[in-house]
N, C-alpha and C positions, 0 to 999 in steps of 0.2 A: 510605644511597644511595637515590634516587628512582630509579624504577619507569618505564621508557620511554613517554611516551606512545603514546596509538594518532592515528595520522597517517592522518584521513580529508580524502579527497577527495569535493568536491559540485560534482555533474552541474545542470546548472538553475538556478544557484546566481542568474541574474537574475531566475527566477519568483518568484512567492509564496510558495512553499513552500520554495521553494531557500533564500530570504534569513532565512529562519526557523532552518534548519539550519545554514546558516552562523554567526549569529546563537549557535547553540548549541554549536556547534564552538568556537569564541571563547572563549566562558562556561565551557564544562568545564574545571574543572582536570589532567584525565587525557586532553583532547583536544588536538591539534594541527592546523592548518591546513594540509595538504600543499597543496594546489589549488582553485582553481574555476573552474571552466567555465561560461559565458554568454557564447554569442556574441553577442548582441546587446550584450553590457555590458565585450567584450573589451578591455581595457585599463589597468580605473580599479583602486583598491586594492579588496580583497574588504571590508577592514572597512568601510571608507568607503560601500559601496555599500549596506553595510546598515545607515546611520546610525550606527555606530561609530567608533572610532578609526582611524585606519589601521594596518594590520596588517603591509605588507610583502609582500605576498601579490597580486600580479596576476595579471586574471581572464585566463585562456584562452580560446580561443575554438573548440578540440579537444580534445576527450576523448584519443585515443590521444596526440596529442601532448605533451598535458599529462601525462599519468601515465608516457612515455617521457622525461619530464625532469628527475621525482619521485619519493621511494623515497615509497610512499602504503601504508598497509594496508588500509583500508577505501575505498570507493566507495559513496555515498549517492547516490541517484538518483529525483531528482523532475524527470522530462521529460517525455517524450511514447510514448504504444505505438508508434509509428513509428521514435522512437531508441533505447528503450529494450533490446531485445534485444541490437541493437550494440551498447551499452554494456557490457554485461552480460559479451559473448563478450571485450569488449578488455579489459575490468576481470580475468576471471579469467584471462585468454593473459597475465598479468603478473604473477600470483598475488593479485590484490587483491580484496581480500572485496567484492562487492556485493551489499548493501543498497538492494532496489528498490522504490521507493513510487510509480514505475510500473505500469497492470493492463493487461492485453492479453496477458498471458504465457499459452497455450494447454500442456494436458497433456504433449505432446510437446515443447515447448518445455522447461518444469520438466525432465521427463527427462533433455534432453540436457545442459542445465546441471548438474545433480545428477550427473552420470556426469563432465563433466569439471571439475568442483571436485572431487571424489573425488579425480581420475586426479593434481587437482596439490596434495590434501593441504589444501585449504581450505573455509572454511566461507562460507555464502551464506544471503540470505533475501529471498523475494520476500514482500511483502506490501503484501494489498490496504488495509488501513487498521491504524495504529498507533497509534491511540486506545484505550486499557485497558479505557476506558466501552464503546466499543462491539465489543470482543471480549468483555467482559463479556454483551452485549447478545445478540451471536452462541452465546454457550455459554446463555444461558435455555434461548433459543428450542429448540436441540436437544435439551433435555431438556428442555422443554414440548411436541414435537413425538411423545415416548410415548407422551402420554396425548392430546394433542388433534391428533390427524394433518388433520386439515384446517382447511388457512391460507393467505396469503396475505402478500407482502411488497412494501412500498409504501417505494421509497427516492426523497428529494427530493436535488437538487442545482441549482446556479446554470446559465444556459443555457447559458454556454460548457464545459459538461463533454463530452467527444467520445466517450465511451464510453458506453453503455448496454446493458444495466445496469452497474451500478458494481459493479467489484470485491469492492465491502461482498457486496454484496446474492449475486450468484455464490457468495462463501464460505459465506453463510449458506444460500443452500441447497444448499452441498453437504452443509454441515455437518445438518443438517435430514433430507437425504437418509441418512444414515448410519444415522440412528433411525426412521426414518419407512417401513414399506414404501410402492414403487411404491401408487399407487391416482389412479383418473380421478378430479374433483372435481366435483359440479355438476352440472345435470340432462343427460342424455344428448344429450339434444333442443334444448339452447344454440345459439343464433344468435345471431353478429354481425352488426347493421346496419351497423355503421360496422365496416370492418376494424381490427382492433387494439385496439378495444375493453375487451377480458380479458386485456390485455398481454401479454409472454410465458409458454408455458406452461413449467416444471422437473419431472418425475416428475410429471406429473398437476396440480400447483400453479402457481399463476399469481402471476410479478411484474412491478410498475408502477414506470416512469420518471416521473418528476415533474423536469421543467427550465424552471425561471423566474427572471428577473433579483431581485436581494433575496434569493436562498435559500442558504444556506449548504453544510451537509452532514446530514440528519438519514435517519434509517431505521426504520421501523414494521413488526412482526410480527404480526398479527393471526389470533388463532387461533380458532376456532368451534365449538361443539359445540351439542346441545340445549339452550335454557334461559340460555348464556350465552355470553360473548365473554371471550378474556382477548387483551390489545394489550404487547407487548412494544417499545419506543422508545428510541431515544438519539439526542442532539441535540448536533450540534460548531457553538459558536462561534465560532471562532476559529483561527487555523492552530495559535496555540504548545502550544495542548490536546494535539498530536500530539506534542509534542518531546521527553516523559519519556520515551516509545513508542521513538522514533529513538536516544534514548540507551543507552536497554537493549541495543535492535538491536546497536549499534555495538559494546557492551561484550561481548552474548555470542556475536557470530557471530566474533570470534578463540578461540572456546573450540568451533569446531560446525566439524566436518566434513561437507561435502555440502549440497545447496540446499535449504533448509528451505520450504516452504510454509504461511505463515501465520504472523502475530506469536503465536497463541496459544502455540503451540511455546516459546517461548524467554521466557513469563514463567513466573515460582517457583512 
């Protein structure tokens, strides 16, 4: 006897990222298509939309409405930090696992998510990027951060990204931060001519947004000591780079109770 699928639902599913996930929904043999949502692309078949077959499966153009008309277990969500909280609240007011590859989620946000996926017995994961390469890239750096506490982290992206810094980059220095004590960086007596210059500052370290048309997703750690440099990098081409990432997600947040922070969490 076969093994029920897991019946995800995708938020965004007319963006970029959405029709990748959708895309990969399709292709898993252990996935199912409960829903998707794109308003702007409300109506057409989901496969169709992502150059596929047609699936059967017409787009929403309402989150809540959509998942009150679907038994769904999962919610994948590539939207916007403006939607993405609502999502979040209507996805687990239903019990449905969301997996968010939306960033904008603030401490207190996490919290209150994490208290009610407990309260209704399900598991959740907000994460800022779901590329293996670069949580691989995120765990150097914190353990490069022992020995060489003063750094710097330089993440590029294309100009329409609305967030700065990127999710990536925030994780990484929290993550940075956990090994690293507090320490100011740089000569005491630093002036900026041009404000914003030394980009934002994190515990004493400073990171730089980079947004230009032609740029993908890439992120630089660059560490300093006497005598030498050591530069920590990952570079995403491509959106599907992220898909193995999303699959994992989907597979192990029906085995996780409570709202997990960070993909690293939930690989082996």
């Amino acid at each position: 006897m076969n093994e029920r699928k897991i019946r995800v639902a995708v938020a965004g599913a007319g963006g970029r990222m959405g029709r990748e996930v959708v895309k990969l929904v399709l292709s898993e043999p252990d996935f199912e298509l409960a829903a998707a949502i794109s308003p702007s692309s409300r109506g057409k078949d989901a496969g169709e939309l992502v150059g596929l077959p047609a699936c059967g499966i017409e787009v929403g153009h309402d989150l809540e409405e959509s998942l009150s008309a679907v038994q769904a277990d999962v919610l994948v969500d590539f939207t916007t930090p403006q939607l993405a909280l609502r999502h979040a609240y209507i996805a687990i007011e239903r019990r449905v696992r969301p997996v968010m590859g939306t960033t904008g989620f603030t401490p207190g946000h996490i919290s209150d998510l994490d208290m009610l996926c407990r309260d209704a017995g399900i598991g959740g994961l907000i994460a800022p990027n779901f590329s293996i390469g670069a949580i691989l890239m995120m765990k150097f750096a914190q353990e490069a951060a022992k020995y060489f506490p003063h750094l710097e982290i330089i993440e590029y992206h294309g100009d329409q990204k609305l967030d700065a810094p990127s999710g990536t980059a925030v994780k990484t220095a929290e993550l940075v931060s956990q090994t690293r004590a507090r320490m100011k960086q740089g000569n005491p007596n630093e002036h900026e001519t041009i404000p914003g210059s030394r980009g934002g500052e994190y515990d004493g370290f400073r990171i730089h947004s980079v947004r230009l048309p032609g740029v993908f997703a890439q992120q630089e750690v660059v560490f300093g000591a006497f005598g030498q440099t050591l530069k920590i990098r990952h570079d995403s081409y491509d959106r599907a780079g992220y898909m193995p990432g999303v699959a994992t997600a989907v597979r192990k947040v029906m085995e996780t109770t409570g709202m997990v922070y960070g993909f690293e969490h939930m690989m082996d």
